[in-house]
Each structure stands twice: as C-alpha cells, then as structure tokens.
ZAMARNU-366873 format. One line per 2 residues: number of its first residue (from 0); their letters; for each residue x, y, z of N, C-alpha, C. Coordinates in steps of 0.05 Angstrom, whole numbers, plus 5000, padded with zeros to 4 digits. Example, Ala and Ser with C-alpha at 12.3 -4.5 7.8 and 13.67 -1.06 7.14 Angstrom:
<atoms>
0	AS	5264/4886/5156/5246/4910/5156/5264/4934/5156  5257/4955/5142/5273/4979/5143/5258/5001/5157
</atoms>
This chain:
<atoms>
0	XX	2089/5333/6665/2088/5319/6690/2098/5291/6687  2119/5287/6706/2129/5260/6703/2112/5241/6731
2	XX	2101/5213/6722/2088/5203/6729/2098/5163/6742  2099/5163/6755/2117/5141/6779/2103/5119/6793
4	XX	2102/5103/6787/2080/5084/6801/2093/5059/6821  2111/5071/6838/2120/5066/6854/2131/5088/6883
6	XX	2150/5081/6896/2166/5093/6906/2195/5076/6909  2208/5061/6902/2223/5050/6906/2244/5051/6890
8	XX	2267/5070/6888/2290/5067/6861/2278/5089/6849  2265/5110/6852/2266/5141/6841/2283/5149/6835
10	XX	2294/5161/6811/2312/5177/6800/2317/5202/6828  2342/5217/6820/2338/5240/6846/2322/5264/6831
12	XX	2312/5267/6809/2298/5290/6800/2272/5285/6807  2266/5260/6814/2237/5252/6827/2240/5256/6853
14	XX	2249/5264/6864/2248/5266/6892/2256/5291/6909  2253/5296/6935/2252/5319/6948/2224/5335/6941
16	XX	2204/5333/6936/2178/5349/6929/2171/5365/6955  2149/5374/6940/2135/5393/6974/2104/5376/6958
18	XX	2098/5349/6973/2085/5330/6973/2054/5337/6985  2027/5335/6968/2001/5334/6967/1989/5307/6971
20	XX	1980/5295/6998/1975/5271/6996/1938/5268/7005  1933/5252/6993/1906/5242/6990/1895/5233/6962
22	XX	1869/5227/6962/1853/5203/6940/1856/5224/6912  1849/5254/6911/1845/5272/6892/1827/5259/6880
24	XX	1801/5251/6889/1785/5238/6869/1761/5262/6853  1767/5268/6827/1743/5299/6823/1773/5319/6809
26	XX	1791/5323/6833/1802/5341/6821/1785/5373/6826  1781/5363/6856/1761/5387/6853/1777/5423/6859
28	XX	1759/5443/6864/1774/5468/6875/1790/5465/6902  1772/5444/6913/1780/5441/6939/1818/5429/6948
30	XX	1814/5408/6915/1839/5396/6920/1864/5418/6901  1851/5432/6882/1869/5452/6878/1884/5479/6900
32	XX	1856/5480/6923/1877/5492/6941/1897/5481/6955  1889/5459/6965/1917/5441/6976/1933/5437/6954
34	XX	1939/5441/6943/1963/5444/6917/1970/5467/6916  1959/5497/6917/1967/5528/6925/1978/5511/6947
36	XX	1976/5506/6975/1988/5506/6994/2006/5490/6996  2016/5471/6988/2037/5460/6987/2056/5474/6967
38	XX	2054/5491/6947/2068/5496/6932/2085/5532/6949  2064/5540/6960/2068/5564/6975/2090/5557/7003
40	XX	2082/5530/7015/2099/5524/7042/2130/5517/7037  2132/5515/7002/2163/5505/6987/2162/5506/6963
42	XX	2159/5535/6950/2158/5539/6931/2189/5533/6912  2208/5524/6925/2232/5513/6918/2226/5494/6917
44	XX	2213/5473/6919/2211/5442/6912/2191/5441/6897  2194/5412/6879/2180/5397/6857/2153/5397/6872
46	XX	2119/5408/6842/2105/5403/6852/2092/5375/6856  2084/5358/6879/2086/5334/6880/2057/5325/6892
48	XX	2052/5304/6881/2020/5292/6887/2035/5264/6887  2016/5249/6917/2022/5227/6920/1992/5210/6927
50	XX	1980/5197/6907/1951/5182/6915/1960/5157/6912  1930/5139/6904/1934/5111/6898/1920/5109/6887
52	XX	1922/5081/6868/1906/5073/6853/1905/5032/6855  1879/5028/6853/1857/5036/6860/1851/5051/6876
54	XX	1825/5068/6881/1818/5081/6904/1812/5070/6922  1827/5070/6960/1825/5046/6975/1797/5031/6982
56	XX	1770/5053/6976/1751/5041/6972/1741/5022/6962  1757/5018/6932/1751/5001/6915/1759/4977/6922
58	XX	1778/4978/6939/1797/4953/6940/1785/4944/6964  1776/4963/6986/1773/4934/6998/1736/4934/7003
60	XX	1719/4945/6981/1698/4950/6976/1691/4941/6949  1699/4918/6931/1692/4916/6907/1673/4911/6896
62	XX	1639/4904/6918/1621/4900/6901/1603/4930/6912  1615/4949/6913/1594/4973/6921/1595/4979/6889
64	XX	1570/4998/6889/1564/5003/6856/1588/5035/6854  1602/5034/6835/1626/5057/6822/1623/5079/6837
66	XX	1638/5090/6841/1635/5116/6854/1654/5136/6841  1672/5131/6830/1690/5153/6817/1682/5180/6804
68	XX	1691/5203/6809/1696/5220/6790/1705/5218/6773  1730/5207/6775/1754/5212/6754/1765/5193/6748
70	XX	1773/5182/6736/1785/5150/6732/1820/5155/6731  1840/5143/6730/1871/5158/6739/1874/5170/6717
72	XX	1874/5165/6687/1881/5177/6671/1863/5211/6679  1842/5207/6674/1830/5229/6673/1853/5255/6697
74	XX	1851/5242/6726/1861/5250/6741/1884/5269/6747  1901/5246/6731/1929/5253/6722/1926/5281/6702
76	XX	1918/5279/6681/1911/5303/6663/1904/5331/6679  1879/5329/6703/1873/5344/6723/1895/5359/6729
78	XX	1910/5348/6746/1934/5353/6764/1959/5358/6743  1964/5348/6724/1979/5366/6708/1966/5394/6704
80	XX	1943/5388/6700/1937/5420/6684/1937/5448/6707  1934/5429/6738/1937/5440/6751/1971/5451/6757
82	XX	1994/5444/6744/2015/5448/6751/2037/5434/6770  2020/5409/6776/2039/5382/6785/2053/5380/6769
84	XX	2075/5374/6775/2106/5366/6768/2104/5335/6763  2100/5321/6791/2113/5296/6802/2090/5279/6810
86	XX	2076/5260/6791/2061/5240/6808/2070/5221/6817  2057/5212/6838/2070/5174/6844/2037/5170/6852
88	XX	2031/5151/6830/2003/5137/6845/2007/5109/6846  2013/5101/6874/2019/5075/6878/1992/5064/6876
90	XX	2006/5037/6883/1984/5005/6876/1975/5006/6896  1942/5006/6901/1941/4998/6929/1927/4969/6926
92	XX	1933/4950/6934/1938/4926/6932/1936/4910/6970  1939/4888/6968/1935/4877/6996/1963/4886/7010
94	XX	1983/4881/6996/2011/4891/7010/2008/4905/7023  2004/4925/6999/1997/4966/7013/1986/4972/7031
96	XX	1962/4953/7029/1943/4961/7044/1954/4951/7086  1973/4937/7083/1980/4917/7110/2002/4947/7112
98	XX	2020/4957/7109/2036/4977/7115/2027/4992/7138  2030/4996/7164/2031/5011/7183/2036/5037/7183
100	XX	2026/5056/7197/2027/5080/7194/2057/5085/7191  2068/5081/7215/2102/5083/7216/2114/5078/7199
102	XX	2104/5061/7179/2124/5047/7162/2126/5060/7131  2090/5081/7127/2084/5090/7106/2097/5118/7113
104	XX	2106/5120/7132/2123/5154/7138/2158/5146/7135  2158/5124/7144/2182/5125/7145/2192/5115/7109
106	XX	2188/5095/7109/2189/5083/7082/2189/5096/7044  2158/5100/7057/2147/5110/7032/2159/5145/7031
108	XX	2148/5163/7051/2143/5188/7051/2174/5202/7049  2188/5183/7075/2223/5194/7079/2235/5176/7059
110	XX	2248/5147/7059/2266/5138/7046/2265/5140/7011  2227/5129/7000/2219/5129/6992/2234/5153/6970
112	XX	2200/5179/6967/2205/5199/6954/2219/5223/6966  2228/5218/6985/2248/5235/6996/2238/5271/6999
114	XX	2206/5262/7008/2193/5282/7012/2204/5318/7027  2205/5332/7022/2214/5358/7035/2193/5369/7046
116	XX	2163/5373/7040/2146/5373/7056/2122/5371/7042  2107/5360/7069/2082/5340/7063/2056/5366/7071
118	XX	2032/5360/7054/2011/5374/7062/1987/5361/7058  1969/5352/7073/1944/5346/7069/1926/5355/7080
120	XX	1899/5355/7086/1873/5359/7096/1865/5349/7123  1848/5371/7135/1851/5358/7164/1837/5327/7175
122	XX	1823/5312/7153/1817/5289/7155/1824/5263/7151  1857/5267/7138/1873/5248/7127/1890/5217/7142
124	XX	1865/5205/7133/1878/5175/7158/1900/5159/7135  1920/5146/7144/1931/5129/7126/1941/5107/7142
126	XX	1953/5090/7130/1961/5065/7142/1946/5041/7142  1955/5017/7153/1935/5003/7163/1925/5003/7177
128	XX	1890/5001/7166/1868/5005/7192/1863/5027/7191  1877/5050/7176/1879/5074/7167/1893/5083/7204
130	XX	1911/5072/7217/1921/5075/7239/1938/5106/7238  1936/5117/7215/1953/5144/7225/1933/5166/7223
132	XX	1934/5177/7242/1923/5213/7237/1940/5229/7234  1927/5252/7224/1947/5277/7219/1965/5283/7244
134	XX	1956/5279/7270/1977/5287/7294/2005/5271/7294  1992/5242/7294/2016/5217/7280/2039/5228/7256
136	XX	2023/5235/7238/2041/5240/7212/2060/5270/7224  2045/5295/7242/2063/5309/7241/2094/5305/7261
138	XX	2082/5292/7283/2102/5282/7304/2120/5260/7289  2119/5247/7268/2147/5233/7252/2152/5247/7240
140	XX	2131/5269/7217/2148/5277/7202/2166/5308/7215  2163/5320/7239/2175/5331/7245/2213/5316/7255
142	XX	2209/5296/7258/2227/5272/7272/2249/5264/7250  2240/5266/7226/2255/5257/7206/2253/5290/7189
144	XX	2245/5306/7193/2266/5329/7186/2241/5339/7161  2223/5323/7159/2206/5333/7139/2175/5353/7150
146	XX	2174/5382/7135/2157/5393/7143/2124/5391/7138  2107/5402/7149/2079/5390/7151/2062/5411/7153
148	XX	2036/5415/7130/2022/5443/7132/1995/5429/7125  1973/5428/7151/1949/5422/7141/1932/5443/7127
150	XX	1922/5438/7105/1915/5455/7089/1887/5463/7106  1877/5481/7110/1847/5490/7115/1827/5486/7101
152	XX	1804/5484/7116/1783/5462/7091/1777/5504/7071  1770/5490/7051/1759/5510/7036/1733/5502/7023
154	XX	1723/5521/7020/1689/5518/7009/1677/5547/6993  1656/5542/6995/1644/5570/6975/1618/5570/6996
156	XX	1594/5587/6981/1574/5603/7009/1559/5576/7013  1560/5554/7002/1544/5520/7014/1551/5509/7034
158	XX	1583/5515/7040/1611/5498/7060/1620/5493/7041  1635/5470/7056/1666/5457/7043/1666/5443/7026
160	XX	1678/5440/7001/1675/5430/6979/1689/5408/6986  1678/5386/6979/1688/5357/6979/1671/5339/6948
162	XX	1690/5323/6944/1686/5299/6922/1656/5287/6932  1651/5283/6960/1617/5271/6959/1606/5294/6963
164	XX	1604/5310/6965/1591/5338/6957/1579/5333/6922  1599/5336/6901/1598/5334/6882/1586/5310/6872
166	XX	1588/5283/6884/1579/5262/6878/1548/5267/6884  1538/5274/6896/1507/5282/6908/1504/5299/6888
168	XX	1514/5322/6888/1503/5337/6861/1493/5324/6843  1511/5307/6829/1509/5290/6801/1484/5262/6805
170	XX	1484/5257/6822/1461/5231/6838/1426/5250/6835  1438/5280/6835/1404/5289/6847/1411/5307/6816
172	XX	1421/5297/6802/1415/5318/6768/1421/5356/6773  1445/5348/6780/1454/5377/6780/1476/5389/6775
174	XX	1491/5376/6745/1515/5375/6738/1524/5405/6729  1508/5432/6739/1522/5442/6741/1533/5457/6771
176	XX	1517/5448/6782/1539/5450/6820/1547/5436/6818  1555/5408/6807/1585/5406/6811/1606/5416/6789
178	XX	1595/5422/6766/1614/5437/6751/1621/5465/6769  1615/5479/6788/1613/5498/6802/1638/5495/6819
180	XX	1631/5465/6835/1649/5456/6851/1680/5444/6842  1679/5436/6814/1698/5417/6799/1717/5443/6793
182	XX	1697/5472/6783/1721/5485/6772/1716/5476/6733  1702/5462/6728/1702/5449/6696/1680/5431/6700
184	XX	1666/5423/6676/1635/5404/6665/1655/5379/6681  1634/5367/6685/1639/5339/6695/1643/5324/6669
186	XX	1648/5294/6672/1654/5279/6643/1657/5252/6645  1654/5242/6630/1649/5209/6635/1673/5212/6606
188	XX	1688/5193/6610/1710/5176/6594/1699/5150/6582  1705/5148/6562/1708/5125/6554/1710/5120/6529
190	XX	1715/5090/6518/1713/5075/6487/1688/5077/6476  1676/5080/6455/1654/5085/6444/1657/5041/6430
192	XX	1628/5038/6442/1627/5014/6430/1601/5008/6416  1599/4989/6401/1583/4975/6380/1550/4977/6400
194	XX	1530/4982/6401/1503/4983/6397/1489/4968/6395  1457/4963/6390/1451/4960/6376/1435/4977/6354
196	XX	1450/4990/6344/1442/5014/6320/1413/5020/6317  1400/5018/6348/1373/5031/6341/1368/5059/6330
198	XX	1392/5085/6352/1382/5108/6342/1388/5120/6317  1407/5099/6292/1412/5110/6280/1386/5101/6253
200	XX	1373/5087/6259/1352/5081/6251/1323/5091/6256  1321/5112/6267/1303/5134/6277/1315/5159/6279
202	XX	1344/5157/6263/1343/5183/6257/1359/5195/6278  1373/5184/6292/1388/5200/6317/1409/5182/6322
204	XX	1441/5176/6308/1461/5165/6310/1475/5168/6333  1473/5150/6355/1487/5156/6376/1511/5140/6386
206	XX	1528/5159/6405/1559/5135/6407/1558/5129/6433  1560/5100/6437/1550/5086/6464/1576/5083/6480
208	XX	1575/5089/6494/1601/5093/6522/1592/5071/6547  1605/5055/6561/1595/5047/6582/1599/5060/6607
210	XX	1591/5057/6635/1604/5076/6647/1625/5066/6666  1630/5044/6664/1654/5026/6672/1639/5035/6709
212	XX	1667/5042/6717/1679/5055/6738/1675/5080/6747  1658/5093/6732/1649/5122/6741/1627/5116/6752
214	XX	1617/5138/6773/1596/5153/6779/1570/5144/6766  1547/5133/6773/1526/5139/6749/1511/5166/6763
216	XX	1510/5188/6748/1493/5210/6743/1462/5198/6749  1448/5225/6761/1413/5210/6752/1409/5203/6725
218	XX	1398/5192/6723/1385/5186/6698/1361/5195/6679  1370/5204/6665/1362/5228/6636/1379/5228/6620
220	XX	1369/5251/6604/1373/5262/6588/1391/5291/6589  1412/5300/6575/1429/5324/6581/1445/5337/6560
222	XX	1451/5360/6559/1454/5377/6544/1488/5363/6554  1506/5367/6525/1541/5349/6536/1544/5361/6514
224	XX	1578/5371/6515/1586/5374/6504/1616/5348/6499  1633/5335/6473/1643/5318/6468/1663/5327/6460
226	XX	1686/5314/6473/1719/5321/6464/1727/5300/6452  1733/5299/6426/1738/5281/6410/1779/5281/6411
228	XX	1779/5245/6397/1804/5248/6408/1829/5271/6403  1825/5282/6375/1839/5307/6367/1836/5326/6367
230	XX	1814/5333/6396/1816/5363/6417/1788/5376/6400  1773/5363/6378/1764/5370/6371/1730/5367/6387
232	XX	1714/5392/6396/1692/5402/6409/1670/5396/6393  1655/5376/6404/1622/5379/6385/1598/5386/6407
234	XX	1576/5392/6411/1555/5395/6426/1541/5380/6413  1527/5368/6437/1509/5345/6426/1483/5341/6455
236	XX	1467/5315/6452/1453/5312/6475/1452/5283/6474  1448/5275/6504/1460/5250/6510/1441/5241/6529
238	XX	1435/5204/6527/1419/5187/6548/1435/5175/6568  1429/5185/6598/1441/5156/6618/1429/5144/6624
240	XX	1431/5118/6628/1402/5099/6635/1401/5070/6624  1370/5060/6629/1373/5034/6617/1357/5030/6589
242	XX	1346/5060/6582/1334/5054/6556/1307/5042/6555  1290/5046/6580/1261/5024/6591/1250/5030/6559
244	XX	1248/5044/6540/1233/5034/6518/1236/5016/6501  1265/5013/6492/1279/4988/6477/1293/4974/6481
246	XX	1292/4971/6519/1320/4958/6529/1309/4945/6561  1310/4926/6565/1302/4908/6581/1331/4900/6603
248	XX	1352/4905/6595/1378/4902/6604/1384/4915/6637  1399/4902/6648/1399/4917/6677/1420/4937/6684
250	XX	1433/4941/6658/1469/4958/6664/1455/4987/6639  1460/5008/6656/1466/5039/6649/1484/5042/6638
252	XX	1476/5056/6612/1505/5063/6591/1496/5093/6589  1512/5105/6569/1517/5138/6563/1512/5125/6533
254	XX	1496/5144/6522/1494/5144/6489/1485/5175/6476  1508/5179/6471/1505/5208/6457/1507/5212/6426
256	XX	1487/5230/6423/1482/5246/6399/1500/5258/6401  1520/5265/6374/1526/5298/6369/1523/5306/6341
258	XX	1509/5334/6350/1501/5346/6330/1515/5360/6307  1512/5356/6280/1532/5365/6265/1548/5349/6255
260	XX	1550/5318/6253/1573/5301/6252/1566/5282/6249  1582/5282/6216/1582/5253/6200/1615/5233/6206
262	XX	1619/5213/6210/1634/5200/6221/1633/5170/6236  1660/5157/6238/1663/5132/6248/1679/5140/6281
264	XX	1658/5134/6296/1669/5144/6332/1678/5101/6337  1675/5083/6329/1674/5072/6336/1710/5059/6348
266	XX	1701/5053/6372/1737/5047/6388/1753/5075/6399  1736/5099/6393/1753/5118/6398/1744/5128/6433
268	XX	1755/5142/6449/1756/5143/6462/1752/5176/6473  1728/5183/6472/1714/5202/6478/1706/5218/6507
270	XX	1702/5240/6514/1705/5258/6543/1671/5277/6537  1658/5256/6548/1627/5269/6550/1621/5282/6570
272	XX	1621/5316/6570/1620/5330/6588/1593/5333/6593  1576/5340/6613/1553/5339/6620/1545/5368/6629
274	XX	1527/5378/6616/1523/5408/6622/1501/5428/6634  1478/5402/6629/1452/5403/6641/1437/5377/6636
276	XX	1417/5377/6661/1399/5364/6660/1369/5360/6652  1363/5360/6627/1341/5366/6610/1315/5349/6626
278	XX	1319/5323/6628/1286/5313/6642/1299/5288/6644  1285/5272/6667/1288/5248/6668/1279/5227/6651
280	XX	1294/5201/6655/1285/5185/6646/1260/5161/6640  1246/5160/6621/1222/5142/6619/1215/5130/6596
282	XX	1195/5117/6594/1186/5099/6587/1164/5112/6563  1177/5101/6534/1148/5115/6516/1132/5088/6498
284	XX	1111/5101/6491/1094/5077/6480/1103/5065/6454  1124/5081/6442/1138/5060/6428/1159/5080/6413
286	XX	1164/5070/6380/1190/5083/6376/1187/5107/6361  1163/5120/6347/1148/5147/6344/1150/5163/6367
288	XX	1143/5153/6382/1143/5172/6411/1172/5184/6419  1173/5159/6425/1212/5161/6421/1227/5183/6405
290	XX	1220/5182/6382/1236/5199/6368/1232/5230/6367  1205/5233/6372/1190/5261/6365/1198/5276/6393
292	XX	1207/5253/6426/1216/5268/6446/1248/5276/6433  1257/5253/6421/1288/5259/6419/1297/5282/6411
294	XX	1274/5289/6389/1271/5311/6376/1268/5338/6391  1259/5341/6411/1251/5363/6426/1275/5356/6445
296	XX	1289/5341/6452/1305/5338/6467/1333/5348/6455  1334/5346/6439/1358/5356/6420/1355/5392/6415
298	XX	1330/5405/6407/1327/5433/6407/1326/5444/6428  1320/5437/6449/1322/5444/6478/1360/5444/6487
300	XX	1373/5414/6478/1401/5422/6481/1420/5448/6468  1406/5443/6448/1416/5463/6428/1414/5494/6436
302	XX	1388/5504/6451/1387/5514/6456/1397/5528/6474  1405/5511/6493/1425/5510/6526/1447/5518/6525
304	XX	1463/5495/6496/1495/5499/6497/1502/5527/6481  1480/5536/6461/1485/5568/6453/1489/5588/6474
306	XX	1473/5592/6489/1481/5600/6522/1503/5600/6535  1520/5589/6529/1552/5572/6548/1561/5593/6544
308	XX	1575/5606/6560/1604/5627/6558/1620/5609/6542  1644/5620/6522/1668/5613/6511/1685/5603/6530
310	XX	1691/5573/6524/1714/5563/6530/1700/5538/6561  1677/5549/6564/1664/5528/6572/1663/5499/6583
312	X	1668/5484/6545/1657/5453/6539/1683/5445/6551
</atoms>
C-alpha cells in the first residue's frame, strides 16, 4: 500500500481510485464493507482510502479525554491488510479545516486524486462547518464526471456497527464485543517505558505502555495477548488504571505481564491485545495482597487464553 499525505502533485499511479472516504477510526467490519463496495462499484480502479489525520475531533476538540481506536499507523496496517492500494491521509489542520464543501469536491476529490469513484456512508458531512452532505457530494460529483455509491449501513443481530459502538464496549469491559465488532482483539500501541520497577520486585515483571491517544478501556485487569516487534506472540495479563495501591498519580497506564519471558522490552514498541476482562480495578491493603491477587490473576489468564481458537492473538 502506497501511502500520500497530501493531494497535491500525485504521481498518475496514485490517482484515478474508486475512493472510500471517512475517519476509519477502529477499522471496523463495518468499514471493511464500504471497502467491498467501493471496490465492487470499480473493480478496475486502485483500491483507495481517503481520511485525515488528526481525527477532526481532535483538532477542533483538544482537551476532550482520547478517544481513538486506532492511532494512523495502526490504521494504515488495518486497511492494508484489508487490501487498500492507495492511502492519502491528509493534515487536518486549520487550513483544511476552512475548505468549503465545493472546494473539497472540486479540489481535493476531482483535481486533486483524480478520483473515478467515491463511496461513503449515509452520514458523511465534510467541509467547512462540515457544510456538505451526501446529496451535495452526489450532485458535484455527478457534474464532474465522478461516480457515487452510498454504502448501506451494515450491522450484525445488535444493529449497525459503528466505531462508538465499539468504544462503549471497551468503556463497559467488554473487549470481546468489540473484538466481535473489530473483526480482531482490540490493542493499545505503544513504546514500553521505564517504571518504577515495583512488579518486578514482587515477582511480576511488567512492561509499562502509556495510553497516549487511545481509548482508555475500563479499568482492570485482562487476559492480552502481546505482539512483539518481530511478529513474535506471548500471552500474558495486563493492568489499566492508576494503580490506587502503589500509585497516587492521576494518568492511566497499561502494564503488562507476559508470561514465559526473560528479556529487555525497554523502548520497544509493543501491540497489547486485550482479550478479556478478568475484574476490576482496586485497592489492596498492601503489597502481599497485591501479589497473591496477581497471582490468581495470572492463572485465571492463563487459563482464558488456552481457550482461544488458533490464530486468534
């Protein structure tokens, strides 16, 4: 998948797509069928995804607490694996954000990537002020020669699968409806950083992730499985939270155990999949307590991820 963080001066092998536009935040089933359908309405053209980055929430929402699924890298990987060809995830920035509906059809969509046809979801506003609806977009893009297929919502026997669908799942400890919904375990990304090496001092070495920009999950305890950077699979069990027994701090991190594994994680950059939710988070009378739950918290994971169908983590 070749990947474009513009539209302006595209090679011509970047261009002409049968174009998927919206946030793709999750990568969920939902957004894999609008990808069948754009690929089905022009199966002669490049498969093509067109989002942004930041997500426009973020930008013009920067002190709401994270909401992401997916952070772009992750994303990107998604939508390759889904069989995208062609990303362009522009900047969305104050510029971007001032662009008029008219101007993001004509500009971006026609001159731009030289779109062959566009498909999105029937709720898709863009522009400034988010001034375009889908009726907008089809009346230009019929005008400039480019075709238009709103994808149908899709869902399973709950309704329609959507990214806050999945975000609620994960908020009320139920990472596996949205693994249900995702299509794959959910996962937090990140750099494994320095500690303070309590659990490895009670006996339970764990690699501390922050959660940046993602999602925070409820808070517990969970059966995860860990993709290490050289594809290599560990099962382990993992804390989200603030640690109320040894940690007074106001920011939620990820600190995972994995089981089986002697090693230096530090700086590396790890994919903690989340597979169940073992019990919430609390408060014990000190660091005996602590450990003798960790303990039961770890045979209980163990027990879980033996369970997994192959191919799973």
């Amino acid at each position: 998948m070749e990947l474009f963080r513009g539209w302006r001066g595209l090679p011509a092998a970047a261009r002409g797509g049968a174009v998927a536009l919206g946030n793709f935040d999750g990568v969920h089933l939902g957004h894999a069928h609008v990808l069948r359908t754009a690929h089905a309405a022009r199966p002669d053209a490049p498969r093509a995804v067109l989002t942004f980055e930041p997500h426009p929430r973020e930008f013009f929402r920067p002190d709401d607490p994270p909401f992401r699924l997916t952070l772009a890298p992750g994303r990107a990987a998604a939508l390759a694996a889904l069989g995208v060809q062609v990303l362009y995830e522009l900047p969305f920035d104050r510029e971007f954000s001032e662009i008029t509906a008219d101007q993001f059809v004509a500009e971006v969509l026609h001159r731009g990537i030289g779109a062959k046809h566009l498909v999105c979801g029937p709720d898709f506003a863009f522009g400034h002020r988010r001034g375009g609806s889908v009726a907008f977009l089809a009346e230009r893009a019929e005008a400039l020669g480019i075709g238009l297929t709103v994808a149908t919502p899709y869902g399973d026997a709950s309704g329609r699968i959507s990214s806050s669908l999945i975000r609620r799942a994960l908020q009320d400890g139920y990472p596996e409806r949205a693994a249900a919904l995702l299509g794959r375990p959910w996962a937090i990304v990140g750099a494994v950083a320095h500690g303070d090496a309590r659990g490895r001092t009670i006996g339970f070495p764990t690699a501390n992730i922050a959660l940046g920009r993602h999602l925070e999950p409820a808070r517990g305890v969970y059966a995860v499985t860990v993709r290490l950077p050289d594809g290599a699979v560990c099962r382990g069990v993992a804390n989200i939270g603030r640690r109320p027994t040894v940690n007074a701090g106001p920011e939620s991190r990820l600190e995972a155990h994995l089981f089986d594994f002697a090693g230096d994680l530090y700086g590396m950059e790890l994919a903690v999949a989340l597979h169940a939710f073992l019990r919430a988070e609390r408060r014990f009378s000190g660091l005996d307590e602590l450990r003798a739950q960790i303990a039961r918290d770890a045979a209980a994971a163990r027990s879980l991820l033996d369970r997994l169908p192959p191919g799973s983590a």
